[in-house]
VMD Tcl script that builds the backbone (N, CA, C; Angstrom):
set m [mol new atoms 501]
animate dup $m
set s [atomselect $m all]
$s set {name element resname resid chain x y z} {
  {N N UNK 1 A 319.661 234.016 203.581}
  {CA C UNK 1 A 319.456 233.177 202.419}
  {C C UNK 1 A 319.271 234.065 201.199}
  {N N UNK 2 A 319.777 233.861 199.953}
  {CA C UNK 2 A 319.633 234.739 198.709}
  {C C UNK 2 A 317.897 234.356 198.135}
  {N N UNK 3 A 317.689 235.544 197.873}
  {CA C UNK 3 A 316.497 235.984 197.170}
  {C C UNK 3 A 316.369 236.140 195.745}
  {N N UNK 4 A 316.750 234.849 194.906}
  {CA C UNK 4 A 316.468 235.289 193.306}
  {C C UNK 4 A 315.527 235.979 192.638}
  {N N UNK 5 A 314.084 237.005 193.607}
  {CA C UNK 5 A 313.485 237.545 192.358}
  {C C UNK 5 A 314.321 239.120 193.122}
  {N N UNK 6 A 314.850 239.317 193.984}
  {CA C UNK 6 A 315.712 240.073 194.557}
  {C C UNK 6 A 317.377 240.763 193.704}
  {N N UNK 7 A 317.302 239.737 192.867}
  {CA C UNK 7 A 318.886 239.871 192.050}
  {C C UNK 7 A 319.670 238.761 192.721}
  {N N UNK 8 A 319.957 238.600 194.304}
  {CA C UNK 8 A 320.776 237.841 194.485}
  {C C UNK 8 A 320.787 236.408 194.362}
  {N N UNK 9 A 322.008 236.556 193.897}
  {CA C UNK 9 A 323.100 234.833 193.518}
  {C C UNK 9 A 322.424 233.726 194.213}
  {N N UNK 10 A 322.025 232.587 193.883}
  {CA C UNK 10 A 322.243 231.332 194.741}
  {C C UNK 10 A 323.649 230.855 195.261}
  {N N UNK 11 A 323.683 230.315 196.761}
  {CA C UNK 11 A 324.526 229.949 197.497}
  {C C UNK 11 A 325.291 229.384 196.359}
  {N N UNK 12 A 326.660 228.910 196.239}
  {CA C UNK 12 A 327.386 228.262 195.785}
  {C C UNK 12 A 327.304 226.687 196.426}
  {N N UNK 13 A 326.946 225.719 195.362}
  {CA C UNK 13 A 326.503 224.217 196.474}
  {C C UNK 13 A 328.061 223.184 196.488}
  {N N UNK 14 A 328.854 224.205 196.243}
  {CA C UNK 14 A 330.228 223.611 196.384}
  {C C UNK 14 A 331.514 224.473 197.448}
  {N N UNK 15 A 330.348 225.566 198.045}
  {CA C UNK 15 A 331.362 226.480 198.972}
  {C C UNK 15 A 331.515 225.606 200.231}
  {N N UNK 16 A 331.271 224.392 200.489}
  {CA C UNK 16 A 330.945 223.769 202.109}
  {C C UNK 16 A 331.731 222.674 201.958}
  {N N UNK 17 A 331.550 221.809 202.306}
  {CA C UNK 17 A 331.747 220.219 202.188}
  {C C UNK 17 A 330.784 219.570 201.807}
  {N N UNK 18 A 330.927 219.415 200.560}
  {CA C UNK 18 A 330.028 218.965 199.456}
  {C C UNK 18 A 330.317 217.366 199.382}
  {N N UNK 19 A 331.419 216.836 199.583}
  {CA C UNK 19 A 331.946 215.358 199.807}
  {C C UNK 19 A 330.988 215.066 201.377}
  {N N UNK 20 A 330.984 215.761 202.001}
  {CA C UNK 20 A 329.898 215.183 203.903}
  {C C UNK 20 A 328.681 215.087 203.258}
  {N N UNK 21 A 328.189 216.069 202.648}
  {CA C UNK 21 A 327.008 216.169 202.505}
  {C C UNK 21 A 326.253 214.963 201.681}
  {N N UNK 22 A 327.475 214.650 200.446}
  {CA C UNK 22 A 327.094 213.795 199.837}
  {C C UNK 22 A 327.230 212.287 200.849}
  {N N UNK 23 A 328.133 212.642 201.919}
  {CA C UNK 23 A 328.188 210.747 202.549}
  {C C UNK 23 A 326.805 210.550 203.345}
  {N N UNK 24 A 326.121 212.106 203.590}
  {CA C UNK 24 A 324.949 212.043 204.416}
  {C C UNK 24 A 324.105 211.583 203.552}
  {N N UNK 25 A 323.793 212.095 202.535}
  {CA C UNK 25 A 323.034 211.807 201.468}
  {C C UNK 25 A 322.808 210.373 201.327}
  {N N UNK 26 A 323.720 209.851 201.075}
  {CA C UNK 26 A 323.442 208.385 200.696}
  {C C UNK 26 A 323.389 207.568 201.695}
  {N N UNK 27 A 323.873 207.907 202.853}
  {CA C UNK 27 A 323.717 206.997 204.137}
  {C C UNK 27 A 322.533 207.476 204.978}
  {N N UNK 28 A 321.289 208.216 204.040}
  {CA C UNK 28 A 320.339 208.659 204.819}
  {C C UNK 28 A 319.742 207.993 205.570}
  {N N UNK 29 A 318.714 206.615 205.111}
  {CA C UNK 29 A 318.067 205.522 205.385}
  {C C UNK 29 A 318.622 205.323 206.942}
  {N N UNK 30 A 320.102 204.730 206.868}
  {CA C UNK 30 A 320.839 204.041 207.942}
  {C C UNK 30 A 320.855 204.880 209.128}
  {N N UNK 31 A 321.458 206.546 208.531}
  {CA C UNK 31 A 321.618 207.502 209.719}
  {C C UNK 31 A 320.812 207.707 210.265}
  {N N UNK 32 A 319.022 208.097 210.114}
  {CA C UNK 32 A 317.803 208.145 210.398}
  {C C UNK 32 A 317.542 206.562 211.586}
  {N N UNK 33 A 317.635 205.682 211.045}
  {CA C UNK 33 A 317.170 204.509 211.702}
  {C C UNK 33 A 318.162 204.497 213.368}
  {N N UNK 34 A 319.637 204.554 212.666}
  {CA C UNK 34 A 320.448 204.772 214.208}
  {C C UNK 34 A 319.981 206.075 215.160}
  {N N UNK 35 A 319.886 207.419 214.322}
  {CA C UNK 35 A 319.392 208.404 215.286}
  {C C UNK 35 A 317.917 208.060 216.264}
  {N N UNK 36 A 316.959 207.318 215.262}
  {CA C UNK 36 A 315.949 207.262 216.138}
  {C C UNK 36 A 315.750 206.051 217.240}
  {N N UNK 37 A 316.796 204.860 216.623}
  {CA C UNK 37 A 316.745 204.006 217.859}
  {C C UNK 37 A 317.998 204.289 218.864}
  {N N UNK 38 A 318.780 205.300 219.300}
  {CA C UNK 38 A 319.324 205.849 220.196}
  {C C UNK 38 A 318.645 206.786 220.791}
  {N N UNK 39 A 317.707 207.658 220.251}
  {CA C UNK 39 A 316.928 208.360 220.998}
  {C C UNK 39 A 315.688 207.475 222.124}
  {N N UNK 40 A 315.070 206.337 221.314}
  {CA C UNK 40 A 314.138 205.464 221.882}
  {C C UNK 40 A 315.107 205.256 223.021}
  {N N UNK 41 A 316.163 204.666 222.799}
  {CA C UNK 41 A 317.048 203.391 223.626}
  {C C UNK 41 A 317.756 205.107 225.077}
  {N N UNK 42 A 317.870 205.935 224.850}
  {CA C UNK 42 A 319.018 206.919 225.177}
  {C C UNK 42 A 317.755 207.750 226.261}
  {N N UNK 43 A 316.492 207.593 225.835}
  {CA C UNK 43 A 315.211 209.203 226.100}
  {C C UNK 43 A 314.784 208.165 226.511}
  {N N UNK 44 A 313.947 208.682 228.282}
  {CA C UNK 44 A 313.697 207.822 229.048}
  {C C UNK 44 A 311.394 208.492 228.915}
  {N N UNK 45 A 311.295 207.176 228.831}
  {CA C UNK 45 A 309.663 206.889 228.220}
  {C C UNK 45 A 309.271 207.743 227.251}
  {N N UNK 46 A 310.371 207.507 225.862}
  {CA C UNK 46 A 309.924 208.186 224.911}
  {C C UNK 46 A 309.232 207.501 223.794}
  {N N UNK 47 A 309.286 205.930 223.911}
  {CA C UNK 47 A 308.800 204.840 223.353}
  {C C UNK 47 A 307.638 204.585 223.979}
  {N N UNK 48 A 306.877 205.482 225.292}
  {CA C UNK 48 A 305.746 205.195 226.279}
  {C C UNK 48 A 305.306 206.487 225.425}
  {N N UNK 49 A 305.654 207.477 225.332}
  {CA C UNK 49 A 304.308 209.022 224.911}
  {C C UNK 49 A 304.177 208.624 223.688}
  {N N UNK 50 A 304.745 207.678 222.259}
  {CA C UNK 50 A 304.319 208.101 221.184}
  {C C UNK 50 A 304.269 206.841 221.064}
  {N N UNK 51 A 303.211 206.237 220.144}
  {CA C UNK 51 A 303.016 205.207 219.430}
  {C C UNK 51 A 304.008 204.732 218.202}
  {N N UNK 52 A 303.702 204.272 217.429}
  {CA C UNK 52 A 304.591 203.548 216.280}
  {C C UNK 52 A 304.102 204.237 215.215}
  {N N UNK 53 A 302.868 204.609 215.206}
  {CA C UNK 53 A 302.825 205.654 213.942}
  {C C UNK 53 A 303.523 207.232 214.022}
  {N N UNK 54 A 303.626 207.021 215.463}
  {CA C UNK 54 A 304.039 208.552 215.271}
  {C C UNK 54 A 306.075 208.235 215.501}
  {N N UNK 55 A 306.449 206.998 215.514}
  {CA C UNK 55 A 307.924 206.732 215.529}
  {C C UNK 55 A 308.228 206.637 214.066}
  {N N UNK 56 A 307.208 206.022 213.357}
  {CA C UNK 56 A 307.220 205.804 211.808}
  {C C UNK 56 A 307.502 207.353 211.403}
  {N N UNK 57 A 306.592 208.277 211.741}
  {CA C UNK 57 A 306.328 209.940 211.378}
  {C C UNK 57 A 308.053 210.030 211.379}
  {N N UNK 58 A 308.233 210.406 212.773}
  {CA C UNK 58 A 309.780 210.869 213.415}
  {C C UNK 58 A 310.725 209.803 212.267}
  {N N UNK 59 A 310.919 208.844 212.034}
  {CA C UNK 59 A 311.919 208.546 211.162}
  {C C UNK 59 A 311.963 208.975 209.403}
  {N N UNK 60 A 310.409 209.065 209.429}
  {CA C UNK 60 A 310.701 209.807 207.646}
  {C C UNK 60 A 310.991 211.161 208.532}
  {N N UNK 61 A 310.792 212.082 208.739}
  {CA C UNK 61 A 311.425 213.459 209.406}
  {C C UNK 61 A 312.954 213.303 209.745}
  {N N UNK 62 A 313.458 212.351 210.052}
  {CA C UNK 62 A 314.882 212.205 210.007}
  {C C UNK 62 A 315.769 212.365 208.928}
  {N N UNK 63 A 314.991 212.005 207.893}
  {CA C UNK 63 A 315.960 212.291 206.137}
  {C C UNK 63 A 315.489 213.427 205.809}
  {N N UNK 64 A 314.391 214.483 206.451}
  {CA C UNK 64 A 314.427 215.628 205.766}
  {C C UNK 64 A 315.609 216.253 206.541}
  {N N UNK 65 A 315.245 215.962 208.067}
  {CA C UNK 65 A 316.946 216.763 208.773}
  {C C UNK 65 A 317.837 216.252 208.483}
  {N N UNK 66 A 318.322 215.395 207.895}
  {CA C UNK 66 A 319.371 214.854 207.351}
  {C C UNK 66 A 320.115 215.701 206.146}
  {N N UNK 67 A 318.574 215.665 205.386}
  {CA C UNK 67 A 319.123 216.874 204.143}
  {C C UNK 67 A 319.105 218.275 204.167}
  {N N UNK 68 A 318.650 218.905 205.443}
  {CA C UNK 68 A 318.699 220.505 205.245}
  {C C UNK 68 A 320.523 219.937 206.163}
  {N N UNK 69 A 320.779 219.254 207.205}
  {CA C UNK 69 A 321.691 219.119 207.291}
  {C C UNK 69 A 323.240 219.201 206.797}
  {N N UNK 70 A 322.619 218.445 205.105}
  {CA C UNK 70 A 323.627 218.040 204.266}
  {C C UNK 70 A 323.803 219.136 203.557}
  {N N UNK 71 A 322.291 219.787 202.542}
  {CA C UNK 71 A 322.193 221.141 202.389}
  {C C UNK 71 A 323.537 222.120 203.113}
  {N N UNK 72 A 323.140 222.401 204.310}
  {CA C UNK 72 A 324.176 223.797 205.065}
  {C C UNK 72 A 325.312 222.644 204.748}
  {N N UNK 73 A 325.779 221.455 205.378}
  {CA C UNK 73 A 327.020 221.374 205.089}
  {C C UNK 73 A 328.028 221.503 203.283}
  {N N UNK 74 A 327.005 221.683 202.412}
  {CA C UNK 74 A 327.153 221.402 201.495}
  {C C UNK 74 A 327.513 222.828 200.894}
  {N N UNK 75 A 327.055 224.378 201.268}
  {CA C UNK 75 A 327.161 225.499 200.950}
  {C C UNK 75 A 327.941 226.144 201.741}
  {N N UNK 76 A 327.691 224.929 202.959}
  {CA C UNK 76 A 328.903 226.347 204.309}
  {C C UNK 76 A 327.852 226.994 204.952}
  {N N UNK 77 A 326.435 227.239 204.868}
  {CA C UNK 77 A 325.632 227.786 205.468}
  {C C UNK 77 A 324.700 227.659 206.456}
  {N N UNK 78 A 324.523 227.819 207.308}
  {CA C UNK 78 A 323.895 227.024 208.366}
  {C C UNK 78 A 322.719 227.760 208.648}
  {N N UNK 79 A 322.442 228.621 208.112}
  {CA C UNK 79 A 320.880 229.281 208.055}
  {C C UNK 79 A 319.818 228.142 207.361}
  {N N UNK 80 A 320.206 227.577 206.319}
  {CA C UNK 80 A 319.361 226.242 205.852}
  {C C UNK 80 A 319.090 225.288 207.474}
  {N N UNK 81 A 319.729 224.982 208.027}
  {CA C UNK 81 A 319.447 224.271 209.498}
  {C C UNK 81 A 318.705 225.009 210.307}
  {N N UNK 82 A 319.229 226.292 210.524}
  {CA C UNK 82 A 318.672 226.787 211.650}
  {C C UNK 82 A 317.348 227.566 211.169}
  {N N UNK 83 A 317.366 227.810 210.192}
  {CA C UNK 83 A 315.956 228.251 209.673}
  {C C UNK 83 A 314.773 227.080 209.641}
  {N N UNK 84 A 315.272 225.659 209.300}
  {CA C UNK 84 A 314.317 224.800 208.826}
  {C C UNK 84 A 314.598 224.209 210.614}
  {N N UNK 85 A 314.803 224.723 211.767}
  {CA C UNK 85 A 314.810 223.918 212.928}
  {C C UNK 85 A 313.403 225.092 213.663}
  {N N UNK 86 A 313.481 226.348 212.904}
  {CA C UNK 86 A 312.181 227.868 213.132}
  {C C UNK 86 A 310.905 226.826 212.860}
  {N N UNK 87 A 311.271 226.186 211.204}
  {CA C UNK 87 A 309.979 225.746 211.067}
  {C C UNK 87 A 309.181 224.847 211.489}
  {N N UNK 88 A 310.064 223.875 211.954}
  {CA C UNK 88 A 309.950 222.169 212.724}
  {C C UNK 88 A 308.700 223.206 214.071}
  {N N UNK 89 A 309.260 223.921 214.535}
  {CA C UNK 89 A 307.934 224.465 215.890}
  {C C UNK 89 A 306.619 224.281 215.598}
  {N N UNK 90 A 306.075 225.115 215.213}
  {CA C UNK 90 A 304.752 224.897 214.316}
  {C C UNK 90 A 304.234 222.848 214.423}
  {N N UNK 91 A 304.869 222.136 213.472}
  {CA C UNK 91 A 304.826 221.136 212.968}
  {C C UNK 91 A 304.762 219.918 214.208}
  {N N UNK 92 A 305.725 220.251 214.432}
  {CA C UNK 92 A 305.486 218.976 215.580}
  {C C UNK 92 A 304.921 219.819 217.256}
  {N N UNK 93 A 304.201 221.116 217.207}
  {CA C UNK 93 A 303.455 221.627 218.193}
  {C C UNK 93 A 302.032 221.180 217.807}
  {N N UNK 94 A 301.269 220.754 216.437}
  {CA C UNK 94 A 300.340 220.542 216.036}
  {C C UNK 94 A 300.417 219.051 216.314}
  {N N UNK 95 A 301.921 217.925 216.428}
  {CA C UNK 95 A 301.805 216.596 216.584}
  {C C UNK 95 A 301.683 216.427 218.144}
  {N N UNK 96 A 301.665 217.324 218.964}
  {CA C UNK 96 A 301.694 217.613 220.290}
  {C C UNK 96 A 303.244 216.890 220.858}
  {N N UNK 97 A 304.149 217.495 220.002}
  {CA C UNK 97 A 305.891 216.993 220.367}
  {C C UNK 97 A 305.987 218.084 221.140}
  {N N UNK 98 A 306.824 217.843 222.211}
  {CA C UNK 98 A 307.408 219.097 222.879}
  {C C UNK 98 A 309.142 219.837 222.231}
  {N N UNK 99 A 309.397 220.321 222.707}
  {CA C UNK 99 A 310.520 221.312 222.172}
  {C C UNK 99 A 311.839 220.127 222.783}
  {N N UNK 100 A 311.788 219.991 223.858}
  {CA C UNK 100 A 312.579 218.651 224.529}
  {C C UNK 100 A 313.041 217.539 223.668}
  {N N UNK 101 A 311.831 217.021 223.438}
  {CA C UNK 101 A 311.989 215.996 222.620}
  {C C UNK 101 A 312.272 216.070 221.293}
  {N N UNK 102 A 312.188 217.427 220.382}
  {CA C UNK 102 A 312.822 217.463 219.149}
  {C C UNK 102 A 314.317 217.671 219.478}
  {N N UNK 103 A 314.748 218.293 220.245}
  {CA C UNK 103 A 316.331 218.435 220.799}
  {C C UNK 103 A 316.801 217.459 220.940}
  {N N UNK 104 A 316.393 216.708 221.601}
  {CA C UNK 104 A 317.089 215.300 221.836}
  {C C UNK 104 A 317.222 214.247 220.910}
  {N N UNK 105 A 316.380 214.595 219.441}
  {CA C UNK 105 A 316.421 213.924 218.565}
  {C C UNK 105 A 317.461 214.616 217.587}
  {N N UNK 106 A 317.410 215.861 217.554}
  {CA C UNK 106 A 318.393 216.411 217.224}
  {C C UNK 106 A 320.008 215.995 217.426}
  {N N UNK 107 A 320.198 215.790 219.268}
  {CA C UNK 107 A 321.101 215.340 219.688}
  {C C UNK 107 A 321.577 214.160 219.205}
  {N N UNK 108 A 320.395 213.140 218.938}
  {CA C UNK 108 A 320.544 211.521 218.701}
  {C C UNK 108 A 321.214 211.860 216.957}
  {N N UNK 109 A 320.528 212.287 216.216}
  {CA C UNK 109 A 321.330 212.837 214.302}
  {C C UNK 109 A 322.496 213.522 214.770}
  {N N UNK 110 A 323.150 214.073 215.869}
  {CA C UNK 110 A 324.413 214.564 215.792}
  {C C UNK 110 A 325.444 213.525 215.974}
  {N N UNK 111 A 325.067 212.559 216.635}
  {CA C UNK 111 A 325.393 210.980 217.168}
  {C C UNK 111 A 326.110 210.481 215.957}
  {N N UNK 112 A 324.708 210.598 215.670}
  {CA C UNK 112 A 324.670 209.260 214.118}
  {C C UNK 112 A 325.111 209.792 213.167}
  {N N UNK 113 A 325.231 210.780 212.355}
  {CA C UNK 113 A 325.747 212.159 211.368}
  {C C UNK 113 A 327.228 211.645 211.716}
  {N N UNK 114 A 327.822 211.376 212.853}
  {CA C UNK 114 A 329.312 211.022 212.974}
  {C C UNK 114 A 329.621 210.032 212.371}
  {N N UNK 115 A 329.023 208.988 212.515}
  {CA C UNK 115 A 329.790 207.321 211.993}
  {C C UNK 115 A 330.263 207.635 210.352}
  {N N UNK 116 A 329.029 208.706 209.507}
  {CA C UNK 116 A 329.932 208.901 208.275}
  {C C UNK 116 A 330.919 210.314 208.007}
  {N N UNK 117 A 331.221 211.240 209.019}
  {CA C UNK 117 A 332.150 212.310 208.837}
  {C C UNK 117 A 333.159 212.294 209.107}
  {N N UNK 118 A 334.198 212.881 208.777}
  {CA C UNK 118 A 335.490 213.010 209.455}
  {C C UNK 118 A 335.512 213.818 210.846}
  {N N UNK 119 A 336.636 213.895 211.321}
  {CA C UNK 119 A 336.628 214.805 212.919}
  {C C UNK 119 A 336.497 216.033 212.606}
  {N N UNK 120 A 336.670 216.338 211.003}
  {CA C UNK 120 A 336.900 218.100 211.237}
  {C C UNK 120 A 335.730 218.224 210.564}
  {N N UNK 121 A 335.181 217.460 209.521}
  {CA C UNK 121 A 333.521 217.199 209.224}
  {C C UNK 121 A 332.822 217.269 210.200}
  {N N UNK 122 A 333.064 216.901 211.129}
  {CA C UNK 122 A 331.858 216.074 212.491}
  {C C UNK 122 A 332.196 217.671 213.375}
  {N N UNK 123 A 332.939 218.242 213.591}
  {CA C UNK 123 A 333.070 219.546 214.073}
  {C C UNK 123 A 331.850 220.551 213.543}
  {N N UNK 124 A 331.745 220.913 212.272}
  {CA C UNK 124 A 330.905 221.702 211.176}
  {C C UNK 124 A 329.825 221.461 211.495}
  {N N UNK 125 A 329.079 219.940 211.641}
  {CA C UNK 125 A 328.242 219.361 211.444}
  {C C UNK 125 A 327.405 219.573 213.102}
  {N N UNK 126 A 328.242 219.519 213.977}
  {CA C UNK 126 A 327.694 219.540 215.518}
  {C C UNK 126 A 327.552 221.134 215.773}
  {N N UNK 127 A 328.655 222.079 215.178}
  {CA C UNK 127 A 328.290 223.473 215.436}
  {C C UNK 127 A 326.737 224.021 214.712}
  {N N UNK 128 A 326.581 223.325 213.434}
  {CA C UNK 128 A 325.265 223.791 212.861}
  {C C UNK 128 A 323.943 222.864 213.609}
  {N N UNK 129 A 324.209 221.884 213.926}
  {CA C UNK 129 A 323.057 221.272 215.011}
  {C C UNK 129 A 322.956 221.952 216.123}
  {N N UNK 130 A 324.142 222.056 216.708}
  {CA C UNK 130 A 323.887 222.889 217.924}
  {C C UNK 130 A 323.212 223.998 217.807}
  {N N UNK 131 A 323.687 224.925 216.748}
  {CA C UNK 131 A 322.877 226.342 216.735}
  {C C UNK 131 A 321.520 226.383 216.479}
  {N N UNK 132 A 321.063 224.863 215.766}
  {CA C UNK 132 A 319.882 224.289 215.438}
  {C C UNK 132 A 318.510 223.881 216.668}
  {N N UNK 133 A 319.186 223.358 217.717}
  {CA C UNK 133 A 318.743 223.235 219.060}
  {C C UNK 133 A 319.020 224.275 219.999}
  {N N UNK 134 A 319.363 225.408 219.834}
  {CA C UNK 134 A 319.650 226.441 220.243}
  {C C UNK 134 A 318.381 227.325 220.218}
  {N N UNK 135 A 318.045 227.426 218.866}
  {CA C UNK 135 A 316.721 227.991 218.323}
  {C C UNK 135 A 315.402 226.805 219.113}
  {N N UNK 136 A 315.749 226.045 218.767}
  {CA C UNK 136 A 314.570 225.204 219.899}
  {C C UNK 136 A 314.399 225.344 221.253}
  {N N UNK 137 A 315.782 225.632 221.510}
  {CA C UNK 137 A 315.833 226.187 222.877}
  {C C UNK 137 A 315.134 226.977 223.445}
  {N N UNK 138 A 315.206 228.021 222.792}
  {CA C UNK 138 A 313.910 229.253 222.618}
  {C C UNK 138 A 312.590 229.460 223.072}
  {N N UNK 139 A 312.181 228.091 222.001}
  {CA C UNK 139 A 310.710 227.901 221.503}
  {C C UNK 139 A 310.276 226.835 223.132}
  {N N UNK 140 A 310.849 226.681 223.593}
  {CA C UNK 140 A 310.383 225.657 224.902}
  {C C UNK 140 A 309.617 226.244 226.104}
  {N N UNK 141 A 310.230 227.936 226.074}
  {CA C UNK 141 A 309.375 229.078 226.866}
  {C C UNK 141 A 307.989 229.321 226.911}
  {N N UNK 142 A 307.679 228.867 225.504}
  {CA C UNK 142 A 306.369 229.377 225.133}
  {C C UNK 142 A 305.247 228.040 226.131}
  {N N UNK 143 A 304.040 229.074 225.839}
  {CA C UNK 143 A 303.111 228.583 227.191}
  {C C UNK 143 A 303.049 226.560 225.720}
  {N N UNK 144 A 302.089 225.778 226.330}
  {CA C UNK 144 A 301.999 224.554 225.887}
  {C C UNK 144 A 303.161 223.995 225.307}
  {N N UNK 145 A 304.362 224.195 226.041}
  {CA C UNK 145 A 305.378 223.096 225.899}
  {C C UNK 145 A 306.023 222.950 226.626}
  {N N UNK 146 A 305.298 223.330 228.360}
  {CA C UNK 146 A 305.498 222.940 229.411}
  {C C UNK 146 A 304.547 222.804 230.164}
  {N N UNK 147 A 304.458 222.526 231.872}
  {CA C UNK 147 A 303.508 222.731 232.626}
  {C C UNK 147 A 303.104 223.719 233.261}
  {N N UNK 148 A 304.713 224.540 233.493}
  {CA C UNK 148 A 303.865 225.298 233.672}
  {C C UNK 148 A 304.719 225.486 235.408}
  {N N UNK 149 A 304.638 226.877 236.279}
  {CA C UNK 149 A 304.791 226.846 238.035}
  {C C UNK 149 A 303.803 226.259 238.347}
  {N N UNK 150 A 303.747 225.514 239.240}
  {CA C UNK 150 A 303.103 225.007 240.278}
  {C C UNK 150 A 302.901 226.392 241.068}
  {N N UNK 151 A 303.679 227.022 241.795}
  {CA C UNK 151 A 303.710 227.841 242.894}
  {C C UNK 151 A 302.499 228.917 242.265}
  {N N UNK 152 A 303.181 229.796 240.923}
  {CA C UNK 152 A 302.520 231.072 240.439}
  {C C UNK 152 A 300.935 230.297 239.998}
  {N N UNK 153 A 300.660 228.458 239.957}
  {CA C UNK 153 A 299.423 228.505 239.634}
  {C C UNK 153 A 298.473 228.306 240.697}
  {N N UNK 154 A 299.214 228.051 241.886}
  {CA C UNK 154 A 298.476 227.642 243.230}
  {C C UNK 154 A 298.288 229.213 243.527}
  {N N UNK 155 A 299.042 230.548 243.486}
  {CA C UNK 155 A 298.319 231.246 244.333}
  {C C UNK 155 A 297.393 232.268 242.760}
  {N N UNK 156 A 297.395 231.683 241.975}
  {CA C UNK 156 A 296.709 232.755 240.668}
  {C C UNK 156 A 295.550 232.046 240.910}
  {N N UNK 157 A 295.217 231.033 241.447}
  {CA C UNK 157 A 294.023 230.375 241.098}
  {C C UNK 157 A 293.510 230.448 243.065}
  {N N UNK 158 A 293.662 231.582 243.571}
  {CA C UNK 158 A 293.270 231.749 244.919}
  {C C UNK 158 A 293.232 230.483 246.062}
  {N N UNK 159 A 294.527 230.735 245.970}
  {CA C UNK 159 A 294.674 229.258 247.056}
  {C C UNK 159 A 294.669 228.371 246.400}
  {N N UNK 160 A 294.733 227.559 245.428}
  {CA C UNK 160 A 294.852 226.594 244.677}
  {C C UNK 160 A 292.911 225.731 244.928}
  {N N UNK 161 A 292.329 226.555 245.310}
  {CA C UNK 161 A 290.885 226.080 245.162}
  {C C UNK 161 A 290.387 226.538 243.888}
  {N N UNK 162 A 289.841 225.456 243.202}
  {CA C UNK 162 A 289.162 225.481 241.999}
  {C C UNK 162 A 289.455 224.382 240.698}
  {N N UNK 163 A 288.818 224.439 239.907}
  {CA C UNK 163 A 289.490 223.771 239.028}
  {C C UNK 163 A 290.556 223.904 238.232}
  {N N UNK 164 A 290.836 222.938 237.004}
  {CA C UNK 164 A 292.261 223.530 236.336}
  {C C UNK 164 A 291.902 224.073 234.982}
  {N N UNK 165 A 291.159 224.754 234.586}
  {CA C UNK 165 A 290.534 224.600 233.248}
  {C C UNK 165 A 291.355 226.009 233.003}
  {N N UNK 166 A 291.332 227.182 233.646}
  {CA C UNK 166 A 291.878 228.112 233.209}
  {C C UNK 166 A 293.768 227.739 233.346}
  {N N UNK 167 A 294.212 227.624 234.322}
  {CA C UNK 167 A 295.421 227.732 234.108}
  {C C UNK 167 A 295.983 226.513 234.036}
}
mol reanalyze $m
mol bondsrecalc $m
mol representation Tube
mol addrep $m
């Protein structure tokens, strides 16, 4: 990404597909609402772990990925996505979201991101998501966004006698 107190240039916001970006733009509202009720309808008891305030949360969060979305498609750059998919960790690790479930929501905006692109739009658009859930991919290793072996915790915890507080 350019560094203006650095000297360097801002991206050019017409080097990309600046026409996608703009159909994302304005079809934000709609694209957000389809991504998140295909994820509900598509992700099996994902409407059971989170309440409605936190589905309310996840759909305003849909027009910000919508727009770092539109952003990279709009410059050609896909460091705006995959950088702002670094920061999403943090954020929804504090909402106690797992790494899973932002992917799959991810997956559900690659869905919906189609009904307004073209095929060679919708190409651009799935390679920078993908590389986007790629980086999430990552972040799923880390300890509290899984359970965890069974096996390595039954014999670390000497025979699996004891409680679970440490591991």
């Amino acid at each position: 990404m350019p560094h203006p107190t650095l000297g360097h240039p801002p991206h050019d916001i017409t080097a990309g597909l600046p026409d996608a970006a703009a159909r994302l733009r304005s079809g934000s509202k709609r694209i957000a609402q389809i991504a998140l009720q295909s994820t509900v309808r598509d992700e099996d008891g994902f409407s059971d772990r989170y309440n409605e305030d936190a589905l309310r949360l996840f759909l305003r969060d849909y027009e910000r990925h919508i727009e770092q979305l539109s952003r990279s498609l709009a410059t050609g750059e896909e460091s705006y996505l995959v950088s702002y998919a670094e920061w999403l960790v943090p954020v929804y690790r504090r909402r106690r979201v797992p790494s899973h479930d932002v992917i799959v929501m991810l997956g559900a905006l690659k869905r919906a991101a189609g009904t307004v692109l073209s095929p060679e739009e919708r190409k651009v658009s799935d390679l920078y998501l993908h590389h986007a859930m790629e980086r999430l991919k990552h972040h799923q290793r880390l300890p509290g966004d899984h359970k965890g072996n069974s096996v390595i915790r039954f014999f670390w915890k000497g025979a699996g006698i004891g409680d679970d507080k440490w591991i």
